[in-house]
PyMOL Python script that loads the backbone (N, CA, C, O; Angstrom):
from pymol import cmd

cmd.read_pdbstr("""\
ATOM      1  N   UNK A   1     -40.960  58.291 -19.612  1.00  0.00           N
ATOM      2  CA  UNK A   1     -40.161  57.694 -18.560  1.00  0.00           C
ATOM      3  C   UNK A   1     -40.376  56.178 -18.517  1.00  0.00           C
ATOM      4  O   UNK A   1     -39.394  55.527 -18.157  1.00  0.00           O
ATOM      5  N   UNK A   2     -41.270  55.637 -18.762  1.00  0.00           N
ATOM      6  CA  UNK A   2     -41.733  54.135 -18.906  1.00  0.00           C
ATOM      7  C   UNK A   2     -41.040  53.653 -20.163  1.00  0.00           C
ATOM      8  O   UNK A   2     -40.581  52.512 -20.154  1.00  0.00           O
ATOM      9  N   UNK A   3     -40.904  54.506 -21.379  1.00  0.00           N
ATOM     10  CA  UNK A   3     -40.175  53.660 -22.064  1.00  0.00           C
ATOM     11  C   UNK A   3     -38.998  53.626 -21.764  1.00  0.00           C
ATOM     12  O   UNK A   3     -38.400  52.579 -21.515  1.00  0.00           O
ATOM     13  N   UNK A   4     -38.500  54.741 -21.742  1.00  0.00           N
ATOM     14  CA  UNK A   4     -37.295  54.297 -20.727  1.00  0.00           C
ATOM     15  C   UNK A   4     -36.829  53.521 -20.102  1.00  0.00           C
ATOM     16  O   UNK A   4     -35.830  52.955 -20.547  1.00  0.00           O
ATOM     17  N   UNK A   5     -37.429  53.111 -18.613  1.00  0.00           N
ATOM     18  CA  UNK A   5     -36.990  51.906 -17.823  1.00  0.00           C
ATOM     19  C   UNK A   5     -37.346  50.507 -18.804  1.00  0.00           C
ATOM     20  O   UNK A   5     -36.754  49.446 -18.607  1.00  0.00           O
ATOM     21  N   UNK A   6     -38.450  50.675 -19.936  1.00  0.00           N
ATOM     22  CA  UNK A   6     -38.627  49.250 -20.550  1.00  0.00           C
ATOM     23  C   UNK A   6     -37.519  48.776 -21.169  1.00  0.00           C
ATOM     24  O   UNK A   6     -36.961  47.681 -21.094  1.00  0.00           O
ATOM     25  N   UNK A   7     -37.163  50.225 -22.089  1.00  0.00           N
ATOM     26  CA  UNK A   7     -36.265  49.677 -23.148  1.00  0.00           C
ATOM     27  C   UNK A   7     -34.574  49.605 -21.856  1.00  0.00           C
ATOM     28  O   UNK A   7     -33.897  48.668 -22.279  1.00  0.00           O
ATOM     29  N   UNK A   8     -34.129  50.004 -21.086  1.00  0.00           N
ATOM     30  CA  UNK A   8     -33.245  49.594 -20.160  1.00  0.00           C
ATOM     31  C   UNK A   8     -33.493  48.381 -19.474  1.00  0.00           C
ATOM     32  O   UNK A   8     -32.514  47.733 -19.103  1.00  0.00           O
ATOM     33  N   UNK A   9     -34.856  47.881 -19.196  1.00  0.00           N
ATOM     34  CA  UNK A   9     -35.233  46.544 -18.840  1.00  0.00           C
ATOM     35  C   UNK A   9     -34.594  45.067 -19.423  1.00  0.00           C
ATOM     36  O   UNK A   9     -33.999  44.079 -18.993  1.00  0.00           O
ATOM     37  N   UNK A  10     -35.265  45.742 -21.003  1.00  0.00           N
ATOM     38  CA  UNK A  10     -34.900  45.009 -22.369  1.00  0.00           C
ATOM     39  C   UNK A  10     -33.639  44.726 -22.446  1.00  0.00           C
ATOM     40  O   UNK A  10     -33.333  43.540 -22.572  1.00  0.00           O
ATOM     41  N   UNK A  11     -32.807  45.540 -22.400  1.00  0.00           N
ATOM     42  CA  UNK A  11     -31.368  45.495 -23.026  1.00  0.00           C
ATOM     43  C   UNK A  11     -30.781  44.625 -21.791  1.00  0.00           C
ATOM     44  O   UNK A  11     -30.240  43.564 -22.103  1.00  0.00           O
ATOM     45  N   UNK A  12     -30.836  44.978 -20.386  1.00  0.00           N
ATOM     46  CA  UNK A  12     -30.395  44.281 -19.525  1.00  0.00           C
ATOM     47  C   UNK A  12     -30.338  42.688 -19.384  1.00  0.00           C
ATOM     48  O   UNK A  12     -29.478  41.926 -18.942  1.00  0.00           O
ATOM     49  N   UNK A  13     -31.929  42.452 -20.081  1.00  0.00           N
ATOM     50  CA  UNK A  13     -32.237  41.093 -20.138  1.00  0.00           C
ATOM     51  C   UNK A  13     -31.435  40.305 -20.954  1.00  0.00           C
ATOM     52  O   UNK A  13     -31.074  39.151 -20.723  1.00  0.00           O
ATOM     53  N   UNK A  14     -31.055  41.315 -22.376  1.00  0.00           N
ATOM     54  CA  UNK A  14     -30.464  40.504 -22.986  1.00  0.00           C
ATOM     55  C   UNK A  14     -28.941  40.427 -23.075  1.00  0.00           C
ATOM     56  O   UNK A  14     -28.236  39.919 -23.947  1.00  0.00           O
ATOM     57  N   UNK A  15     -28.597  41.102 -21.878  1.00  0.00           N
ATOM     58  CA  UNK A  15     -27.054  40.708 -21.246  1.00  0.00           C
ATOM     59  C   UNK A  15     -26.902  39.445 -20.834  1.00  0.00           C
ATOM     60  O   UNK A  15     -25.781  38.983 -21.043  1.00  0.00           O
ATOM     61  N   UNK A  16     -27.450  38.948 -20.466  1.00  0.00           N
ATOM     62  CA  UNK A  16     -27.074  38.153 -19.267  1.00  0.00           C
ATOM     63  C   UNK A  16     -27.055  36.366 -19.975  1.00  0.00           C
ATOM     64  O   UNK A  16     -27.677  35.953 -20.954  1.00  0.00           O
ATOM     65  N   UNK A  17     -26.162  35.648 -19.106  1.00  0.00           N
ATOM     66  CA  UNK A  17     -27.130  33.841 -19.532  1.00  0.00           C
ATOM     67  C   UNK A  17     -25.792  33.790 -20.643  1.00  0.00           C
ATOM     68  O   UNK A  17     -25.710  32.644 -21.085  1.00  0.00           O
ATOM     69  N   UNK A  18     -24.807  34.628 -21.176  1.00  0.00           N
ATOM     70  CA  UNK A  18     -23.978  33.635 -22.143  1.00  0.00           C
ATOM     71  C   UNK A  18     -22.396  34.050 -21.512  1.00  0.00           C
ATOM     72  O   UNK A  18     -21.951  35.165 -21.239  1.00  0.00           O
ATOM     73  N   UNK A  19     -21.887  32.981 -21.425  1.00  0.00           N
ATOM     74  CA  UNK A  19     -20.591  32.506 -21.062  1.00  0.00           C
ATOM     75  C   UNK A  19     -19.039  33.412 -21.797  1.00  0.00           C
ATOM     76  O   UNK A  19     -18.131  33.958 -21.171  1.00  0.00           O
ATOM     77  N   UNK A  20     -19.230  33.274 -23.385  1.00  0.00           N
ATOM     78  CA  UNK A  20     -19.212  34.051 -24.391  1.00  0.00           C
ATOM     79  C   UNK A  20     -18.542  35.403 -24.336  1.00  0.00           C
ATOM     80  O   UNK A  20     -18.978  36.056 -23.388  1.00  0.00           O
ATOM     81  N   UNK A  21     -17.592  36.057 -25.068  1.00  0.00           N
ATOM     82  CA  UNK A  21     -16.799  37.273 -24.925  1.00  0.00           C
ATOM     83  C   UNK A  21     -18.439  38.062 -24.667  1.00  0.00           C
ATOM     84  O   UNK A  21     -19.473  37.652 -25.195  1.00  0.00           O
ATOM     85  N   UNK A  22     -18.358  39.084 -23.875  1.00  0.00           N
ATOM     86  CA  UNK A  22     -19.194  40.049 -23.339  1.00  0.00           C
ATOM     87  C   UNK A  22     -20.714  39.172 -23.124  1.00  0.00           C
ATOM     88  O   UNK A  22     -21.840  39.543 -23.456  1.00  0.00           O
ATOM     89  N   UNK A  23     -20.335  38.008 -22.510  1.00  0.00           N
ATOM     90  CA  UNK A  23     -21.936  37.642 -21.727  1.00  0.00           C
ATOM     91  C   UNK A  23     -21.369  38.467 -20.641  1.00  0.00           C
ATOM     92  O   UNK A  23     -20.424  39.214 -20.389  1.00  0.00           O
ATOM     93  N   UNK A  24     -23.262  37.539 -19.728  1.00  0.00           N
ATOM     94  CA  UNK A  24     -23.129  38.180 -18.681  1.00  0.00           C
ATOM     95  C   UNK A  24     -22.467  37.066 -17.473  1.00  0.00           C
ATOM     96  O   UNK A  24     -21.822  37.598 -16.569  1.00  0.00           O
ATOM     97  N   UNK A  25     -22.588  35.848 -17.454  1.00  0.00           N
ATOM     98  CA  UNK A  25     -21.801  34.911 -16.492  1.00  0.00           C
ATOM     99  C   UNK A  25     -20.446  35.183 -16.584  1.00  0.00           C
ATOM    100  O   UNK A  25     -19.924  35.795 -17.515  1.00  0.00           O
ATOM    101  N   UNK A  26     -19.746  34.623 -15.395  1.00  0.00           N
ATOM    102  CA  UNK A  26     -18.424  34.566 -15.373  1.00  0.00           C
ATOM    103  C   UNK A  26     -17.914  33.112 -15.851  1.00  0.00           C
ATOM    104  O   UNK A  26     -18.289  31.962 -15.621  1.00  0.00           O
ATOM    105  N   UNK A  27     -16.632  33.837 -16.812  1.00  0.00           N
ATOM    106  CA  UNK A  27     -15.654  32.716 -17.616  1.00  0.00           C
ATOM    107  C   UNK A  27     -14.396  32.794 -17.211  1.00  0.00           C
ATOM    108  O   UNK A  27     -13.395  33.051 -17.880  1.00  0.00           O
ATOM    109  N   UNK A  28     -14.537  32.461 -15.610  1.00  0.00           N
ATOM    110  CA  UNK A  28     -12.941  32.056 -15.404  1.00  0.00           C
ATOM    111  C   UNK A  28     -12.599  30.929 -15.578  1.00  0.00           C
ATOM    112  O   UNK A  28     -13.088  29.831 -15.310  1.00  0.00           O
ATOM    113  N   UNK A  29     -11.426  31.383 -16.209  1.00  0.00           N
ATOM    114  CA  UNK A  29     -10.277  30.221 -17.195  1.00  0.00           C
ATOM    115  C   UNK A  29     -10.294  29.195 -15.688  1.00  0.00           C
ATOM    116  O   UNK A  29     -10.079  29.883 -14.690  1.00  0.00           O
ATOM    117  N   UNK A  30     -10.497  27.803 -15.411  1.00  0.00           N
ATOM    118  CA  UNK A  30      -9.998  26.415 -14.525  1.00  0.00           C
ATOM    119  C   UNK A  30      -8.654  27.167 -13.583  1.00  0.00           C
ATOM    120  O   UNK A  30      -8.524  27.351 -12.373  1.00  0.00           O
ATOM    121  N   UNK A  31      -7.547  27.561 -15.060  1.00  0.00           N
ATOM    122  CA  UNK A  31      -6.196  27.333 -14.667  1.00  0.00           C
ATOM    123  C   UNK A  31      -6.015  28.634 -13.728  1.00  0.00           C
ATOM    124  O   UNK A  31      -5.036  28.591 -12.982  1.00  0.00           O
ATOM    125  N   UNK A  32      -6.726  29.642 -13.673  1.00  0.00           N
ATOM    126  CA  UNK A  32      -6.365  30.831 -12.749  1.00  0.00           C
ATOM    127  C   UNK A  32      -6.608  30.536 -11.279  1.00  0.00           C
ATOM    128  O   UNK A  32      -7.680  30.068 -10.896  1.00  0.00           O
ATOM    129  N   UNK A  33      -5.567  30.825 -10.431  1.00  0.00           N
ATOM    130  CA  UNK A  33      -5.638  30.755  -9.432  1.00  0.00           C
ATOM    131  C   UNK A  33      -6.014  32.391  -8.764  1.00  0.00           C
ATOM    132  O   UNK A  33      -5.407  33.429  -9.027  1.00  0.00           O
ATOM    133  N   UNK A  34      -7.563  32.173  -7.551  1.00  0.00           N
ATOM    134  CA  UNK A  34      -7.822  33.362  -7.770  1.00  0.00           C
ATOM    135  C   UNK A  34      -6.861  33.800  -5.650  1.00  0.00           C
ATOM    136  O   UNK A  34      -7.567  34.555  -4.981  1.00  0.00           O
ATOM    137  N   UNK A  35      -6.393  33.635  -5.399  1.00  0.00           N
ATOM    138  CA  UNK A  35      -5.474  33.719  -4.411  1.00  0.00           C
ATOM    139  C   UNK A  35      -4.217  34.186  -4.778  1.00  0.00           C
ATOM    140  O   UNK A  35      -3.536  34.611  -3.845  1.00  0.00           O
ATOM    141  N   UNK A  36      -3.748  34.219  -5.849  1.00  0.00           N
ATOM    142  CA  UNK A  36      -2.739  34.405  -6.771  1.00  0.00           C
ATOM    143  C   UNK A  36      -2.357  36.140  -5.822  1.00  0.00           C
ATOM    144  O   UNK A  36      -3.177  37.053  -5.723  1.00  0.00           O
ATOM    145  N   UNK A  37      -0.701  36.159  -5.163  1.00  0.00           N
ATOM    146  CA  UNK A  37      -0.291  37.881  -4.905  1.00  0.00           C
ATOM    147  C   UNK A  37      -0.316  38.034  -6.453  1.00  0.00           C
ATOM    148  O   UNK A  37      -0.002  37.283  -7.377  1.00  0.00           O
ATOM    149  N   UNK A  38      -0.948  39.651  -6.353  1.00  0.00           N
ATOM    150  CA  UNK A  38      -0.621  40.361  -7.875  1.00  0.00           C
ATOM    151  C   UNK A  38      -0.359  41.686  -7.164  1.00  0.00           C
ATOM    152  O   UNK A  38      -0.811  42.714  -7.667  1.00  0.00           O
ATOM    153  N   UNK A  39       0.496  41.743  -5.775  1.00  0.00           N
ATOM    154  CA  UNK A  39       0.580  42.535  -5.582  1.00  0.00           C
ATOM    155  C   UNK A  39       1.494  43.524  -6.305  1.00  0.00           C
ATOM    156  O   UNK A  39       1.592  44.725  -6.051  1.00  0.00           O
ATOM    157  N   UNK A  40       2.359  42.616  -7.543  1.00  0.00           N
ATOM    158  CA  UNK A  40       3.617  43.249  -8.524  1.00  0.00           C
ATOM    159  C   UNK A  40       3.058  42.954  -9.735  1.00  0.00           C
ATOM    160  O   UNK A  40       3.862  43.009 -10.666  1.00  0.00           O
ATOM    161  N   UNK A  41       1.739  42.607 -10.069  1.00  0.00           N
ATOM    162  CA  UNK A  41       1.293  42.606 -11.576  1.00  0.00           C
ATOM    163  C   UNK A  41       0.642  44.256 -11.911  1.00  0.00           C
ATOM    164  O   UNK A  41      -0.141  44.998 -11.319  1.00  0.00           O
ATOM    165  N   UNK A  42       1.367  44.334 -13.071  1.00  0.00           N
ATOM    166  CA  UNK A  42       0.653  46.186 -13.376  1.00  0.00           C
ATOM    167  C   UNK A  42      -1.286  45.811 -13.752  1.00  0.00           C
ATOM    168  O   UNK A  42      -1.893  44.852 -14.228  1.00  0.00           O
ATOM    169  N   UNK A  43      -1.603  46.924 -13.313  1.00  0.00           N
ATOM    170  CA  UNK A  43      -3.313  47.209 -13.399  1.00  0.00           C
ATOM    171  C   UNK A  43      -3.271  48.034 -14.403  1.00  0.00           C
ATOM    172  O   UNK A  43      -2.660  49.102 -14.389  1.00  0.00           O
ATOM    173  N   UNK A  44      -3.928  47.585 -15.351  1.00  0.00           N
ATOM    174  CA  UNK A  44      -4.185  48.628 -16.121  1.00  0.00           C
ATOM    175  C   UNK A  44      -5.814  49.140 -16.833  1.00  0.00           C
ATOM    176  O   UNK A  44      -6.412  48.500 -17.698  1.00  0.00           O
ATOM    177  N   UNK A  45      -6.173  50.118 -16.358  1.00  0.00           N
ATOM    178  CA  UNK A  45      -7.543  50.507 -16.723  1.00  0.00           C
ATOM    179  C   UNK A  45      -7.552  51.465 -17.804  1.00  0.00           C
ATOM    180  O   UNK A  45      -6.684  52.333 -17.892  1.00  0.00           O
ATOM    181  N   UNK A  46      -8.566  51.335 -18.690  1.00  0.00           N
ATOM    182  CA  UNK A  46      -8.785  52.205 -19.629  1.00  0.00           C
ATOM    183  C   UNK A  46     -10.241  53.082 -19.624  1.00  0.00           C
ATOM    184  O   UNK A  46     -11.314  52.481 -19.675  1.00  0.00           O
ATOM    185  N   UNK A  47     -10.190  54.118 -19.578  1.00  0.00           N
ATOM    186  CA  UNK A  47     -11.651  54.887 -19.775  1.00  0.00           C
ATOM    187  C   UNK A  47     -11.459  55.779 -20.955  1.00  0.00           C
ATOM    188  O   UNK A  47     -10.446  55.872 -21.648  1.00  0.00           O
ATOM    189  N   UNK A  48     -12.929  56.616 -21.115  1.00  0.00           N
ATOM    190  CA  UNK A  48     -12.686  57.838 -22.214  1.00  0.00           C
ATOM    191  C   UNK A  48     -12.338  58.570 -20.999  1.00  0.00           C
ATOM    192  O   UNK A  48     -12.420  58.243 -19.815  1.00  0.00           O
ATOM    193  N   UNK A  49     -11.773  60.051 -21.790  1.00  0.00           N
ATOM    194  CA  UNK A  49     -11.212  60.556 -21.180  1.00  0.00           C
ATOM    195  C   UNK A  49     -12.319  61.767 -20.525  1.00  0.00           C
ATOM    196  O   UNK A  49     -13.374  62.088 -21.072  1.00  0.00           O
ATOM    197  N   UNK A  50     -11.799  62.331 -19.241  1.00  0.00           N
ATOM    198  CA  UNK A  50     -12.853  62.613 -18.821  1.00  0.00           C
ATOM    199  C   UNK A  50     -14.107  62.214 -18.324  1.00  0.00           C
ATOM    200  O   UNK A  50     -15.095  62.918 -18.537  1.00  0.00           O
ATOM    201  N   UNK A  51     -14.214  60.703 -17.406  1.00  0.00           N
ATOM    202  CA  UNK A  51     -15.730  60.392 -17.259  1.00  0.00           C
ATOM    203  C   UNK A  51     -14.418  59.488 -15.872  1.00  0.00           C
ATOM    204  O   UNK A  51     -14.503  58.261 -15.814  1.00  0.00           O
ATOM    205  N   UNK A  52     -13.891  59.841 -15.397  1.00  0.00           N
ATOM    206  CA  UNK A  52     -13.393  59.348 -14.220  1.00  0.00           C
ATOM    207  C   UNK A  52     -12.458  60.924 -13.570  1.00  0.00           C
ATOM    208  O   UNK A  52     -11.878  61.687 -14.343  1.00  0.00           O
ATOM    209  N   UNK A  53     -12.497  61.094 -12.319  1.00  0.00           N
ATOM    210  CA  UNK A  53     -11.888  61.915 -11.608  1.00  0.00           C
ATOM    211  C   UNK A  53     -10.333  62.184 -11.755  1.00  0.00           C
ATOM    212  O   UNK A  53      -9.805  61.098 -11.992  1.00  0.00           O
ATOM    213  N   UNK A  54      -9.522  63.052 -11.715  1.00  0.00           N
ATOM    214  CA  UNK A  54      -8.123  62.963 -12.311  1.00  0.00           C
ATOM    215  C   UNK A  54      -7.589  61.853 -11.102  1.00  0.00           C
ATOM    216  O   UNK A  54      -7.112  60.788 -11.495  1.00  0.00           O
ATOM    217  N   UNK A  55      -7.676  62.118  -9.668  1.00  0.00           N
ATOM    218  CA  UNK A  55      -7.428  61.748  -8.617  1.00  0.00           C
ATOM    219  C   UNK A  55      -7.556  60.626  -8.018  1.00  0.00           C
ATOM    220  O   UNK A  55      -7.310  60.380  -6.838  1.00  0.00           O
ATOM    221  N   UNK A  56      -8.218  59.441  -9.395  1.00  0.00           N
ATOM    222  CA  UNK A  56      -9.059  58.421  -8.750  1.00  0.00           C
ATOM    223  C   UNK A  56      -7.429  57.723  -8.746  1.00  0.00           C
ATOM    224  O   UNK A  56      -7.199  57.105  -7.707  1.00  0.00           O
ATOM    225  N   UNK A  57      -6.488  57.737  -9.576  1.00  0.00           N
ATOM    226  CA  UNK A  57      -5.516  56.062  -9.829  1.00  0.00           C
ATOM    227  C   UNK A  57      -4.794  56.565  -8.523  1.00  0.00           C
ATOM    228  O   UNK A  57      -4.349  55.511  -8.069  1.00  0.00           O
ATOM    229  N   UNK A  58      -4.424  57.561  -7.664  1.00  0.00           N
ATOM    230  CA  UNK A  58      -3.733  57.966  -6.310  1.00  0.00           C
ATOM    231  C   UNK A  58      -4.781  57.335  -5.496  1.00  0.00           C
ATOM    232  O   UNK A  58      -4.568  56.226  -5.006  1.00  0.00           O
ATOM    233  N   UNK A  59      -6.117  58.069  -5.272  1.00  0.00           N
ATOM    234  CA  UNK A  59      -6.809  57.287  -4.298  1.00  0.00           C
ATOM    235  C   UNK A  59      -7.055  55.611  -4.285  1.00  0.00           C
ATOM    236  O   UNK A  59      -7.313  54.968  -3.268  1.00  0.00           O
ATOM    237  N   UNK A  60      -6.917  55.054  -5.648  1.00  0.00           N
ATOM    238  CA  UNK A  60      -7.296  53.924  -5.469  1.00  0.00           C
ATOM    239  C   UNK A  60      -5.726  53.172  -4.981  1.00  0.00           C
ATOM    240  O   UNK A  60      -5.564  52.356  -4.073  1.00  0.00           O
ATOM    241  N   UNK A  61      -4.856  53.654  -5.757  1.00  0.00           N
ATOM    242  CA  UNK A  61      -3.111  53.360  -4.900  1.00  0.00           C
ATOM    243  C   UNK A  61      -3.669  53.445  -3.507  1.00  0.00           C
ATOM    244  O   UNK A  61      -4.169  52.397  -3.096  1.00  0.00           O
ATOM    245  N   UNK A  62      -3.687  54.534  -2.653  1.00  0.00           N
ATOM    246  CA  UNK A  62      -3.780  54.753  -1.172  1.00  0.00           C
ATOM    247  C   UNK A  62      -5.039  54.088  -0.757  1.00  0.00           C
ATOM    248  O   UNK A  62      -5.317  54.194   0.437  1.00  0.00           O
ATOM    249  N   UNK A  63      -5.836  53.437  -1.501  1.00  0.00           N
ATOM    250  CA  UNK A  63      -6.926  52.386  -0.878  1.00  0.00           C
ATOM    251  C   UNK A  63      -6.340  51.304  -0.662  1.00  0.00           C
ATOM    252  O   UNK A  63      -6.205  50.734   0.421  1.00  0.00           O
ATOM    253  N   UNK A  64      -5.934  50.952  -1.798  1.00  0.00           N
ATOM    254  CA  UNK A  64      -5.506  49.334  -2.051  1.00  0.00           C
ATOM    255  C   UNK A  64      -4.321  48.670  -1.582  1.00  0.00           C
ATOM    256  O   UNK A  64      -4.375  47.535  -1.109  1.00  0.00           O
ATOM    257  N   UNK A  65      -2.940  49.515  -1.723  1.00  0.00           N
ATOM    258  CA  UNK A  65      -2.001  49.598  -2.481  1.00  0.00           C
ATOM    259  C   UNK A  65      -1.595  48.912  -3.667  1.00  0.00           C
ATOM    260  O   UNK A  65      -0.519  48.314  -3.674  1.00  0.00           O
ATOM    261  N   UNK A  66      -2.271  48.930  -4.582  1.00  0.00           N
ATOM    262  CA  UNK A  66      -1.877  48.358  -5.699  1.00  0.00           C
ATOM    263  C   UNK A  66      -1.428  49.664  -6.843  1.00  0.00           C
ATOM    264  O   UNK A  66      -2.015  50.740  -6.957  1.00  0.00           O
ATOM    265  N   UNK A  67      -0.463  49.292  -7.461  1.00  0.00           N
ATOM    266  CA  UNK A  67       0.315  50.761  -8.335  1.00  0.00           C
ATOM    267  C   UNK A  67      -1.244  50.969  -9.119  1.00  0.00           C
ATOM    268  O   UNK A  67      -1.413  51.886  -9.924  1.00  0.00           O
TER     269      UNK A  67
END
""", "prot")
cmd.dss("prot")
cmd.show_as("cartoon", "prot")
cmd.util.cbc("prot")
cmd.orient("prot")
């Protein structure tokens, strides 16, 4: 169990600190405005299949309303 949390320690550490496609800081582009309605921009999420609830893209519609 200790190596465990080490080696999850490890890997975490070395997420983080680069700017870079898949660091860990945020790289928002200057030009995005984050106030921006997207209440008519499509969302689109991707998972494997099976590791999210069938029911989640309705509930998250009736949370949000976003399609």
């Amino acid at each position: 169990m200790a190596v465990a949390a080490a080696v999850l320690a490890l890997t975490l550490a070395a997420c983080g600190g680069d700017t870079g496609p898949g660091g860990g800081a945020s790289a928002v582009p200057a030009s995005l405005d984050v106030r921006a309605d997207v209440s008519r921009q499509p969302l689109t999420v991707s998972n494997w299949d099976g590791h999210m609830p069938e029911d989640l893209p309705a509930r998250f519609k009736a949370a949000t309303g976003v399609p």
